[in-house]
C-alpha positions, 0 to 999 in steps of 0.5 A: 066526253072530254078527258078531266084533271078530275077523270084523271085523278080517279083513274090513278087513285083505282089504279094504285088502289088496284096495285095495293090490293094486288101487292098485299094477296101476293104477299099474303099467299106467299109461304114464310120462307123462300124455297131452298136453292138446288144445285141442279137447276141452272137459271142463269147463262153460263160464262165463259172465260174472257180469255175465250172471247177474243179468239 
């Protein structure tokens, strides 16, 4: 079967369909207010000075 503007067209319509459906559960699954920062975890790397880097 040979590939169509209009087969083409369709896929991106379900496809960005499929993407706002899926945005909007997510959004309404989430709680109303973000989760309160710990001082505990660690998400990121740590730095170190620049001075230390030219060692």
């Amino acid at each position: 079967m040979p590939d169509t503007k209009l087969g083409r067209e369709r896929k991106k319509r379900g496809k960005r369909r499929q993407l706002e459906s899926h945005l909007t559960r997510r959004e309404l699954e989430a709680a109303d207010e973000p989760p309160k920062p710990s001082v505990d975890e660690v998400d990121g790397e740590f730095l170190t000075e620049p001075a230390k880097l030219h060692d």
